[in-house]
C-alpha positions in Angstrom: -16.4 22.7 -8.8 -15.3 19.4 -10.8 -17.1 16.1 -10.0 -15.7 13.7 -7.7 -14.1 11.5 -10.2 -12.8 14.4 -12.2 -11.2 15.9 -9.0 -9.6 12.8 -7.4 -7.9 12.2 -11.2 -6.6 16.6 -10.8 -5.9 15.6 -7.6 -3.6 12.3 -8.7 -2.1 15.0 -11.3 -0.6 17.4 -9.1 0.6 14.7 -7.0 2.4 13.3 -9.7 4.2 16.7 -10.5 4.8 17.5 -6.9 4.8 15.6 -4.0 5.0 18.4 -1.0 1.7 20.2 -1.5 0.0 21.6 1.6 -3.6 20.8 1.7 -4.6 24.9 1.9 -2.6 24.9 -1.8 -4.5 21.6 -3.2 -7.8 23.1 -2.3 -6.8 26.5 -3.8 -6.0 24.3 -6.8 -8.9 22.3 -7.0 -11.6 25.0 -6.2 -12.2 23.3 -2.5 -12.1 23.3 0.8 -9.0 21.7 2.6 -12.0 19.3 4.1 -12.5 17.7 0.6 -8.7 17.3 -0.3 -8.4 15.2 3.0 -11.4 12.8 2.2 -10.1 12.9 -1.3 -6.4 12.1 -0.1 -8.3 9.0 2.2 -9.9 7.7 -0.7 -6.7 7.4 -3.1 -5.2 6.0 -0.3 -7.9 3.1 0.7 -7.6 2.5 -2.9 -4.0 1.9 -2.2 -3.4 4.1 -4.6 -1.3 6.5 -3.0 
């Protein structure tokens, strides 16, 4: 499992190539649950950066 600062950066990666991921595929991707790419996903975003 990556750290959270290494995940959120995947995470910003595969959003970057693709824009319609479900969260079940994310988590697959990132070795999580779909949980953690949710609270991921709110962090980014009170970050404004998505």
């Amino acid at each position: 499992m990556l750290e959270t600062s290494a995940r959120l950066l995947e995470l910003l990666s595969l959003l970057q190539v693709r824009r319609d991921w479900t969260s079940s595929e994310l988590a697959g991707r990132l070795g999580v649950s779909t949980r953690t790419v949710r609270a991921d996903v709110g962090k980014l975003r009170s970050q404004s950066i998505l």
